[in-house]
FILOVO-604074 format. One line per field, with one value per residue (C-alpha): residue number from 1; residue in one letter; x, y, z. Coordinates in nm, 4 decimals, padded with zeros to 6 digits. Example, Ala and Ser with C-alpha at 12.3 -4.5 7.8 and 13.67 -1.06 7.14 Angstrom:
2
resi <- (1 | 2);
resn <- (A | S);
u <- (01.2300 | 01.3670);
v <- (-00.4500 | -00.1060);
w <- (00.7800 | 00.7140);
***
This chain:
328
resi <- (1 | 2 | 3 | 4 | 5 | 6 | 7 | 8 | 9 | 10 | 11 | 12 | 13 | 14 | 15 | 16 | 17 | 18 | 19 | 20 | 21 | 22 | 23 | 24 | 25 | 26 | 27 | 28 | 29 | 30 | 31 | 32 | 33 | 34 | 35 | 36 | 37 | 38 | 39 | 40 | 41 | 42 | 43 | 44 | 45 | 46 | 47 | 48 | 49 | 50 | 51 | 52 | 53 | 54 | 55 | 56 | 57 | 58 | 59 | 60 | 61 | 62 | 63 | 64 | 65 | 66 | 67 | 68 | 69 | 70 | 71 | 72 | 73 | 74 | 75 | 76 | 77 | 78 | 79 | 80 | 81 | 82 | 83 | 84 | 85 | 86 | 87 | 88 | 89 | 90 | 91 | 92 | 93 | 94 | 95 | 96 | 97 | 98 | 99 | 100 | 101 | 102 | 103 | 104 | 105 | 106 | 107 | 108 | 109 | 110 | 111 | 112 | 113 | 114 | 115 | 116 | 117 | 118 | 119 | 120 | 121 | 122 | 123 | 124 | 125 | 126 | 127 | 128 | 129 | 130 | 131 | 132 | 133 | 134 | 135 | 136 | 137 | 138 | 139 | 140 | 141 | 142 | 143 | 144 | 145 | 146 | 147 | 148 | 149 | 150 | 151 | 152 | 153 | 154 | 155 | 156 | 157 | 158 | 159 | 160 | 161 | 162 | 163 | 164 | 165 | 166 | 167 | 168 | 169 | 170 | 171 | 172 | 173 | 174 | 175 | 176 | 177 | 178 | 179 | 180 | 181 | 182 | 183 | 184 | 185 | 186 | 187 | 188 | 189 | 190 | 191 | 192 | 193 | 194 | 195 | 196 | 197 | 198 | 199 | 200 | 201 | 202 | 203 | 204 | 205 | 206 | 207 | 208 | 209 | 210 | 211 | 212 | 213 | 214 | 215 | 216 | 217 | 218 | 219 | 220 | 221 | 222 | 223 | 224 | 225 | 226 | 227 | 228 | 229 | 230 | 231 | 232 | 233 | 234 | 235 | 236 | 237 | 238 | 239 | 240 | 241 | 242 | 243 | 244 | 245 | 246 | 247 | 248 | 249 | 250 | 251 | 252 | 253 | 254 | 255 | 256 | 257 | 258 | 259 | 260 | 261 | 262 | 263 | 264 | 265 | 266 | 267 | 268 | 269 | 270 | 271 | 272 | 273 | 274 | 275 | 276 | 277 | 278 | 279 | 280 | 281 | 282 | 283 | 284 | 285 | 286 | 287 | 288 | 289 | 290 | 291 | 292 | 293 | 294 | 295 | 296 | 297 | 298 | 299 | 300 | 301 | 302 | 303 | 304 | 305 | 306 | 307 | 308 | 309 | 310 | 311 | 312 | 313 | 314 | 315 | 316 | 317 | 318 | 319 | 320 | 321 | 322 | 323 | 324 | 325 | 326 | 327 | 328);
resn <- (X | X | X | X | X | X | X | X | X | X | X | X | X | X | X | X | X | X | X | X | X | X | X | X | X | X | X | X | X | X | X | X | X | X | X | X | X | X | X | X | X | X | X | X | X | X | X | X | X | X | X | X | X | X | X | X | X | X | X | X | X | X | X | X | X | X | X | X | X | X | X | X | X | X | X | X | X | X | X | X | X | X | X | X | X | X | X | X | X | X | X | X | X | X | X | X | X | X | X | X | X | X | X | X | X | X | X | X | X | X | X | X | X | X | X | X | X | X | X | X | X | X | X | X | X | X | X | X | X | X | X | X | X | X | X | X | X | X | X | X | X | X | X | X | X | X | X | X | X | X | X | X | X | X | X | X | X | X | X | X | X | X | X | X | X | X | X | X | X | X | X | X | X | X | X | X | X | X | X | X | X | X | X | X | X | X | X | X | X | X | X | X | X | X | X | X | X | X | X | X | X | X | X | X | X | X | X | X | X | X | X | X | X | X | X | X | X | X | X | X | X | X | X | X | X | X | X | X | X | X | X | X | X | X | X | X | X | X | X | X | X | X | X | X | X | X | X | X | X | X | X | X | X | X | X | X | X | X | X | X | X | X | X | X | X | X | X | X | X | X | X | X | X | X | X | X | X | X | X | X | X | X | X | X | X | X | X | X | X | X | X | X | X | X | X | X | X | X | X | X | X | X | X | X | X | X | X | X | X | X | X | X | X | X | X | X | X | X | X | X | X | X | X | X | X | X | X | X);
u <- (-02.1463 | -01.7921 | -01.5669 | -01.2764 | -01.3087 | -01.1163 | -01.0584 | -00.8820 | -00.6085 | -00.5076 | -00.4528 | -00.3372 | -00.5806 | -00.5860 | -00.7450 | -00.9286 | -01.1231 | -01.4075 | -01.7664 | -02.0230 | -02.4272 | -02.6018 | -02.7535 | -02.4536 | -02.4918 | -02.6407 | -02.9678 | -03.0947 | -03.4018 | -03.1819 | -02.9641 | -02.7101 | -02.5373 | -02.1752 | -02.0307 | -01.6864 | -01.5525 | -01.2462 | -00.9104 | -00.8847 | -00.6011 | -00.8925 | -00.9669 | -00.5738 | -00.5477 | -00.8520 | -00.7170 | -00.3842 | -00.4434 | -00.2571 | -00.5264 | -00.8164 | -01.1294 | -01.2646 | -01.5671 | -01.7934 | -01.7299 | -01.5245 | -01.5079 | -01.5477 | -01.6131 | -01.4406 | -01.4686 | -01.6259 | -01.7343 | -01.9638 | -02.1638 | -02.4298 | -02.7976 | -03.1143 | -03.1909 | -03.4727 | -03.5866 | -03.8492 | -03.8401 | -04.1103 | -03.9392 | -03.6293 | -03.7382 | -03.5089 | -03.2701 | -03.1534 | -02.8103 | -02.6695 | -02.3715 | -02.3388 | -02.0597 | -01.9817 | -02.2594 | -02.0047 | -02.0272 | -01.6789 | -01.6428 | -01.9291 | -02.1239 | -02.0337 | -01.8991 | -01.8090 | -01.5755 | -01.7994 | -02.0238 | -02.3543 | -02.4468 | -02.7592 | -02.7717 | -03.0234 | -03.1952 | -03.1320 | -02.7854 | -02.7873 | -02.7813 | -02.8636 | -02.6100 | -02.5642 | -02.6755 | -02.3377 | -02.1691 | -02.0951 | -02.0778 | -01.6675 | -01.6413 | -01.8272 | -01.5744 | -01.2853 | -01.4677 | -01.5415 | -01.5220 | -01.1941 | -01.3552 | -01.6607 | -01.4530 | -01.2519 | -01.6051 | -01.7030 | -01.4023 | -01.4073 | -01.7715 | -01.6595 | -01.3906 | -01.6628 | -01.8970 | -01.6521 | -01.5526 | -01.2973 | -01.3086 | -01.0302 | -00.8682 | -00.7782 | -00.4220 | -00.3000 | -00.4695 | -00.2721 | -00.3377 | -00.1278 | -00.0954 | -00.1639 | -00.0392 | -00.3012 | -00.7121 | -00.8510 | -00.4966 | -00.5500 | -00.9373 | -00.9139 | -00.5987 | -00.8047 | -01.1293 | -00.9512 | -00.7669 | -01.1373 | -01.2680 | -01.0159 | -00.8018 | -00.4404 | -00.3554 | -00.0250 | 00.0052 | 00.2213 | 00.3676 | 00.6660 | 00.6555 | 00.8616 | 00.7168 | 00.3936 | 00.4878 | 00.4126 | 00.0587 | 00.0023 | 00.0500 | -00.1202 | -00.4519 | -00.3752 | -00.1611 | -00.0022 | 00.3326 | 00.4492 | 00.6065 | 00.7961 | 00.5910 | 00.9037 | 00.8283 | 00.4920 | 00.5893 | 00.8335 | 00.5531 | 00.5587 | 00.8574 | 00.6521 | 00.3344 | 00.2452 | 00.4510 | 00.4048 | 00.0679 | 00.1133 | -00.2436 | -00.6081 | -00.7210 | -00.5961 | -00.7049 | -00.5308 | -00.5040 | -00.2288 | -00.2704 | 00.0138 | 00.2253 | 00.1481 | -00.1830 | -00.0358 | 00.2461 | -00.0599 | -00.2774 | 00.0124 | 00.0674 | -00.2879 | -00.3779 | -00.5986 | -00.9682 | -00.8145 | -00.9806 | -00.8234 | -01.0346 | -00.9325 | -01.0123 | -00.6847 | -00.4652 | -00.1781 | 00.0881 | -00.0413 | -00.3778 | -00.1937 | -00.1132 | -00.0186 | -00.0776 | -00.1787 | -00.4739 | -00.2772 | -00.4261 | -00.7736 | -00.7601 | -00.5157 | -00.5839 | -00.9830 | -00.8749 | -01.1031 | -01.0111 | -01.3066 | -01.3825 | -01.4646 | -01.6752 | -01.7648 | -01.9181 | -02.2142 | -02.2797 | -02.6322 | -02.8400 | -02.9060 | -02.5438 | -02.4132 | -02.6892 | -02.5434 | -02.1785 | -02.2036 | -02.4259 | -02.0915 | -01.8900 | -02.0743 | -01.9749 | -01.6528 | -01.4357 | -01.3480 | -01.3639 | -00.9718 | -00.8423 | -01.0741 | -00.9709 | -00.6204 | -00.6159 | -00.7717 | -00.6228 | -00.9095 | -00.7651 | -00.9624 | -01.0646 | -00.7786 | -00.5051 | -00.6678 | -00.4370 | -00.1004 | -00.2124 | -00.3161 | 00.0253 | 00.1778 | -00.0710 | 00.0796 | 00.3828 | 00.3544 | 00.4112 | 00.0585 | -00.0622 | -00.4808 | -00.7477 | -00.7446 | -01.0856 | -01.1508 | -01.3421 | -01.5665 | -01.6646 | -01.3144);
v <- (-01.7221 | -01.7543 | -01.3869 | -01.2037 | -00.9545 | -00.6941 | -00.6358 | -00.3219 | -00.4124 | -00.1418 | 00.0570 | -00.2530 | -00.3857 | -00.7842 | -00.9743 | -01.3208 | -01.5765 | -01.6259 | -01.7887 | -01.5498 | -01.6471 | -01.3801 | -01.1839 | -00.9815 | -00.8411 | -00.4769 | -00.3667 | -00.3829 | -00.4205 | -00.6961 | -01.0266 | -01.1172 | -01.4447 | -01.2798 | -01.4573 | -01.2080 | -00.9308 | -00.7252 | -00.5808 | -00.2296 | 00.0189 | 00.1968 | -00.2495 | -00.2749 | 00.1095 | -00.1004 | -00.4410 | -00.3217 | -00.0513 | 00.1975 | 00.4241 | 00.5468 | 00.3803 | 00.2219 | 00.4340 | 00.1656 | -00.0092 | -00.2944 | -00.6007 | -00.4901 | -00.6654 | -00.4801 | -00.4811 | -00.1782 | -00.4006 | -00.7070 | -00.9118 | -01.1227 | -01.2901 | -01.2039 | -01.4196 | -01.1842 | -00.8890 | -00.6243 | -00.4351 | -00.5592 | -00.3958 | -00.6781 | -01.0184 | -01.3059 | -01.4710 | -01.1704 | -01.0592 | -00.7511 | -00.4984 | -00.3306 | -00.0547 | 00.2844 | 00.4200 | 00.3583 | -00.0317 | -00.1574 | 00.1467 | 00.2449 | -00.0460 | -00.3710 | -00.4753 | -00.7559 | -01.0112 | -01.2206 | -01.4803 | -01.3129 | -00.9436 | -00.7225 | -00.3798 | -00.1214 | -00.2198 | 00.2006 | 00.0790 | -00.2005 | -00.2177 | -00.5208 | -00.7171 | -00.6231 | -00.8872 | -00.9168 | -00.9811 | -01.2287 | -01.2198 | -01.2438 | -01.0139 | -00.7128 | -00.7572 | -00.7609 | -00.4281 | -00.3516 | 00.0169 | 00.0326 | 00.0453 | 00.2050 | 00.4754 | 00.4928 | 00.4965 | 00.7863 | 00.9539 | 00.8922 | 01.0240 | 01.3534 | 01.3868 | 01.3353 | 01.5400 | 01.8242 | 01.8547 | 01.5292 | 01.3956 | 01.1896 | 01.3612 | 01.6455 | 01.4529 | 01.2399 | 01.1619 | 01.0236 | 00.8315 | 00.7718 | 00.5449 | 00.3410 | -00.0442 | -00.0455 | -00.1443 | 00.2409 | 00.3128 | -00.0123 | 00.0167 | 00.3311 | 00.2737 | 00.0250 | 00.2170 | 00.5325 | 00.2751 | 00.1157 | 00.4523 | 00.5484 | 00.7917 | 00.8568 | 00.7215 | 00.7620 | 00.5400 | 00.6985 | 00.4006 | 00.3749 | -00.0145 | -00.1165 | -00.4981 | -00.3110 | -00.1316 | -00.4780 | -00.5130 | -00.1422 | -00.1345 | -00.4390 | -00.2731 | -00.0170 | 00.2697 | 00.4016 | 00.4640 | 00.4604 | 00.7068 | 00.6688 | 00.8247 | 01.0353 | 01.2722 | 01.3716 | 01.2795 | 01.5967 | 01.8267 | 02.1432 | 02.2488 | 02.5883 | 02.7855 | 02.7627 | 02.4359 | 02.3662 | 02.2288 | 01.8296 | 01.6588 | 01.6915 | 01.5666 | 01.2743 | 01.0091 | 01.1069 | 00.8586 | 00.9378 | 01.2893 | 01.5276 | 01.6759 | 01.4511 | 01.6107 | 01.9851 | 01.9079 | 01.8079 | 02.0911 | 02.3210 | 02.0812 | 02.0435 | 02.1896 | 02.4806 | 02.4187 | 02.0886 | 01.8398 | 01.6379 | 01.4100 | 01.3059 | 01.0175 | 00.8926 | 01.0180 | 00.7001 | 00.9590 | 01.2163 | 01.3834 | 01.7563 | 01.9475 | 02.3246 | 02.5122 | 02.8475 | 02.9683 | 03.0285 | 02.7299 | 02.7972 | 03.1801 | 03.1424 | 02.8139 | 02.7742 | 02.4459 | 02.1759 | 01.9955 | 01.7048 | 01.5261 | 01.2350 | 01.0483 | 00.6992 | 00.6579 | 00.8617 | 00.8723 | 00.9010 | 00.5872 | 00.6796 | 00.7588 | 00.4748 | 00.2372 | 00.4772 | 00.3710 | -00.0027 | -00.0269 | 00.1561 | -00.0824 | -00.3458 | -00.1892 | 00.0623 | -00.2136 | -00.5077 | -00.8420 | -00.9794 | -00.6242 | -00.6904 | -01.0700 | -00.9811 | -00.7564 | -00.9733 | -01.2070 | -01.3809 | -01.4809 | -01.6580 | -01.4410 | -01.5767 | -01.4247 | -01.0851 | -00.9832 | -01.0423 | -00.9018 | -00.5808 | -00.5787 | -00.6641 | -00.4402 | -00.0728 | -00.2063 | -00.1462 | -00.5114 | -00.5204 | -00.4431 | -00.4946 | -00.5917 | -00.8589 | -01.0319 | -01.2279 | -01.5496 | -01.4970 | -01.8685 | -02.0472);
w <- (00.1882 | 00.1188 | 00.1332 | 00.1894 | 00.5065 | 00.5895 | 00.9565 | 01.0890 | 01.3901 | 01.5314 | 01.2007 | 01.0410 | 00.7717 | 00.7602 | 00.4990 | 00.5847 | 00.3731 | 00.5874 | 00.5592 | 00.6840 | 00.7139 | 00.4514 | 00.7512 | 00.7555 | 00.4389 | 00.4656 | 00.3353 | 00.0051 | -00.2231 | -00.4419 | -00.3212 | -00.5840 | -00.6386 | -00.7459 | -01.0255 | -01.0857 | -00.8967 | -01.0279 | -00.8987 | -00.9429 | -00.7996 | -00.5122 | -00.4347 | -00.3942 | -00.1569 | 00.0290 | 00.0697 | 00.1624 | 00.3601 | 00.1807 | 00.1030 | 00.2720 | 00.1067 | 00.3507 | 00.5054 | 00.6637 | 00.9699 | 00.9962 | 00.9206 | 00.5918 | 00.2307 | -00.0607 | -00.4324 | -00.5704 | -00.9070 | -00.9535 | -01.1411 | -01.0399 | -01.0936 | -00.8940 | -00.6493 | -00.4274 | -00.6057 | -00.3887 | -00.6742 | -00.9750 | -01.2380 | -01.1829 | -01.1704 | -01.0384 | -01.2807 | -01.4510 | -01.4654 | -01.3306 | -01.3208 | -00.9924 | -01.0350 | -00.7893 | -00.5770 | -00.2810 | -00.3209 | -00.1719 | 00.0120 | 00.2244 | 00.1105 | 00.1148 | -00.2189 | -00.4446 | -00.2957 | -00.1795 | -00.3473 | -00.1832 | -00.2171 | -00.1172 | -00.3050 | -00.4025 | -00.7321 | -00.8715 | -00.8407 | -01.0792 | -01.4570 | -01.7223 | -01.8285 | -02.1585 | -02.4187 | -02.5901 | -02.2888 | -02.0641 | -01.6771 | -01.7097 | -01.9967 | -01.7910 | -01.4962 | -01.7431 | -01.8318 | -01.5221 | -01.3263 | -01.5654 | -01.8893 | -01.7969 | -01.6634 | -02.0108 | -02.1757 | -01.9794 | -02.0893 | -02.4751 | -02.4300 | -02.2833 | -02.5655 | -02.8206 | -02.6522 | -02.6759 | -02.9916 | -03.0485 | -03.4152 | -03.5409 | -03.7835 | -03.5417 | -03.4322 | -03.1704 | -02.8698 | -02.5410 | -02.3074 | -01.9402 | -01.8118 | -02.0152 | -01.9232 | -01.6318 | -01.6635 | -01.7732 | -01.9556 | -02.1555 | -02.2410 | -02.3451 | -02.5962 | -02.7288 | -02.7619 | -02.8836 | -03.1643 | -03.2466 | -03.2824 | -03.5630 | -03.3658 | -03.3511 | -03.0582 | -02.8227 | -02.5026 | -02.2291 | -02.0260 | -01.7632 | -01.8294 | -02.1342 | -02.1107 | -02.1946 | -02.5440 | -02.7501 | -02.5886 | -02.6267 | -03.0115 | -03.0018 | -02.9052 | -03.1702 | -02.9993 | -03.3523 | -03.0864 | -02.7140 | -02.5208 | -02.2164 | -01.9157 | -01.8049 | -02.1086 | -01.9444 | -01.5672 | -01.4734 | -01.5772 | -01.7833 | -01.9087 | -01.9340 | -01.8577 | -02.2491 | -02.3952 | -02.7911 | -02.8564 | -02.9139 | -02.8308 | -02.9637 | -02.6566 | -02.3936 | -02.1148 | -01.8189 | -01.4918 | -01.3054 | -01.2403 | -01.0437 | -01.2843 | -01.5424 | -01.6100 | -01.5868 | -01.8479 | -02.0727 | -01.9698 | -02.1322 | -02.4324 | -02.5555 | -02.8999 | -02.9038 | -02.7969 | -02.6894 | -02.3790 | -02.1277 | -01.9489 | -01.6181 | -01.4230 | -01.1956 | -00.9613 | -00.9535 | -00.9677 | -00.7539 | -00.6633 | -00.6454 | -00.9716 | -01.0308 | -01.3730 | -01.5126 | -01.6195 | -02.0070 | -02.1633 | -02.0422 | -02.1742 | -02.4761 | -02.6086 | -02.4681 | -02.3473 | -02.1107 | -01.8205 | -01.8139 | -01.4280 | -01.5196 | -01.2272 | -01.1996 | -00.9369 | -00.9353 | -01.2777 | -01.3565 | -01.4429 | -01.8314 | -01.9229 | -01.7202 | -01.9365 | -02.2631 | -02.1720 | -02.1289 | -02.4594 | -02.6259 | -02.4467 | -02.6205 | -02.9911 | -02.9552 | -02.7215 | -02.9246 | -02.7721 | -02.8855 | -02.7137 | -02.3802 | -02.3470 | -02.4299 | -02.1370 | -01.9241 | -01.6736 | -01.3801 | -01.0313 | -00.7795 | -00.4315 | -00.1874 | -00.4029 | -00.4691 | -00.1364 | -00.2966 | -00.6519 | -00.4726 | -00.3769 | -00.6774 | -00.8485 | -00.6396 | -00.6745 | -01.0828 | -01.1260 | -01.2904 | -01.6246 | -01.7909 | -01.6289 | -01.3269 | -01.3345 | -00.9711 | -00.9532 | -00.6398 | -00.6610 | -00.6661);
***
C-alpha cells in the first residue's frame, strides 16, 4: 500500500511517500480500500509538526478523515463492497488514519456512505462539514429559528467556516461571515452570507463585559478572544456553538451574559460523537448542504502535495475544503 508517513527526527516531523506491506496497519475488525482523504487544519498541525496531534508511535500515517469500500469485514452486520465514512474516534491521531490507500479500523467507527453522495463529495464534507452540522444542530436544538436575526459565523473562508455559511444560508437564516481574507468575500456571498465582516471587528475581543446584543446565535472556529467578544454580543437567550481554536485556545469573559442575558456556550465535539447523531448529521448533510455550495468549496489534491498545502493551509493561504486523492 502506497502512503505518506510521518517520521519524528529528533523533534523534527518529516513526511515521506512510502510503500508499506498492509501488515503494518494496526488492528481492526474492517480493511478499507481508501478512495479520498481530506486536509484539515489538526492534518496540517500533524503533517507539519506544528501542533501536537500526533499520539501514536512513529512512523505515523495521518488523516483523521476517509472514505473507503470493504474489502474484509469480521463484523456480519457490514458486508464487503460497501462504502464507508470513517471520521474522529482518534483515527489520524492515535490511530492510523487516512493517507494511505489501505486502512484497518473498528467497524463501530464507520458509517454508510450516504446514498446521495459520492465517495469525493463526503471528503469534500468531510470532519469540516460534519462538524458545521453538529453545530447548526446544537443551534436548533436550542432555540435557533430564523427569523430571530443574524447569525455569524468566523472564520469563515476555511472548510467548517465555509459549510456552515452555506448550511446556515440553505436553512433560511440571516447569515454574517466573519473573514480576515478579502479574496474570500465573493465566495462567501456566494454561498449565501447576506454580508461579510472583516474578522478584526470580532478579533480584539470585547470592548466590554456586557457589549450591545448583535447575534441570535453564531459558528465560532477560531476561538481566543474572538469567541469572548461574541459571548458579550449575543442577543438574549442567544447560543454560540464552538468548535475551533485557529486563533487561540485561551479566552477570558464574565459570567454577565450567562446571568443577564441566559446565554449558551455549545462544545461542539467531533470526534466522539455518538453513533446515532453522527448517522443523524450526515443524513442532514445529504438535504441542508447543497451540492453547487459543496463543489464550489471544494478543491482535490493528490497525497504527495498534502505536505506543502498543510503549509500553505496555517499559513492562511487556504480557503474551502481540500479533498486528497489517496490513489494518485
Amino acid at each position: 500500500m502506497r502512503a505518506l508517513v510521518l517520521y519524528n527526527e529528533n523533534g523534527s516531523i518529516q513526511p515521506r511517500i512510502e510503500t508499506l506491506p498492509e501488515d503494518r496497519l494496526p488492528e481492526g475488525d474492517l480493511l478499507l480500500e481508501v478512495h479520498y482523504s481530506s486536509l484539515n487544519y489538526k492534518d496540517a498541525l500533524a503533517v507539519t509538526g506544528k501542533g501536537k496531534i500526533i499520539r501514536g508511535e512513529y512512523p505515523f500515517v495521518p488523516g483523521i478523515d476517509l472514505v473507503g469500500t470493504v474489502l474484509e469485514s469480521e463484523n456480519p452486520d457490514i458486508k464487503p463492497g460497501q462504502t464507508v465514512i470513517v471520521t474522529g474516534w482518534g483515527i489520524g491521531e492515535s490511530h492510523w488514519g487516512g493517507y494511505a490507500t489501505r486502512a484497518r479500523v473498528r467497524s463501530e467507527w464507520v458509517v454508510p456512505l450516504p446514498r446521495r453522495l459520492t465517495p469525493l463529495e463526503a471528503m469534500a464534507i468531510g470532519t469540516a462539514g460534519f462538524t458545521a452540522m453538529l453545530s447548526v444542530m446544537a443551534l436548533e436544538e436550542h432555540g435557533l429559528i430564523p427569523d430571530q436575526g443574524e447569525v455569524v459565523v468566523t472564520g469563515a473562508s476555511g472548510g467548517v467556516g465555509s459549510l456552515a455559511v452555506a448550511i446556515l444560508a440553505h436553512l433560511g437564516y440571516d447569515v454574517v461571515a466573519s473573514t480576515g481574507k478579502t479574496s474570500a468575500h465573493g465566495l462567501l456571498q456566494a454561498l449565501g452570507a447576506a454580508r461579510v465582516i472583516d474578522r478584526q471587528e470580532l478579533g480584539q475581543g470585547p470592548k466590554r463585559p456586557l457589549d450591545s446584543g448583535l447575534w441570535a446565535g453564531a459558528v465560532d472556529t477560531v476561538g481566543g478572544p474572538t469567541l469572548a467578544a461574541l459571548l458579550s454580543q449575543l442577543k438574549r437567550h442567544g447560543s454560540v456553538a464552538a468548535c475551533g481554536l485557529a486563533q487561540s485556545h485561551e479566552f477570558t469573559t464574565t459570567v454577565f451574559p450567562f446571568i443577564l442575558r441566559g446565554i449558551n456556550l455549545l462544545g461542539i465535539d467531533s470526534n466522539t460523537c455518538p453513533q446515532e447523531r453522527r448517522r443523524r448529521a450526515w443524513h442532514r448533510l445529504t438535504h441542508d448542504l447543497p451540492k453547487d455550495a459543496l463543489h464550489r468549496v471544494t478543491r482535490v489534491i493528490p497525497l504527495s502535495e498534502v505536505p506543502e498545502w498543510s503549509e500553505a493551509m496555517l499559513a492562511g493561504k487556504t480557503q474551502g475544503r481540500l479533498v486528497v486523492d489517496v490513489q494518485t
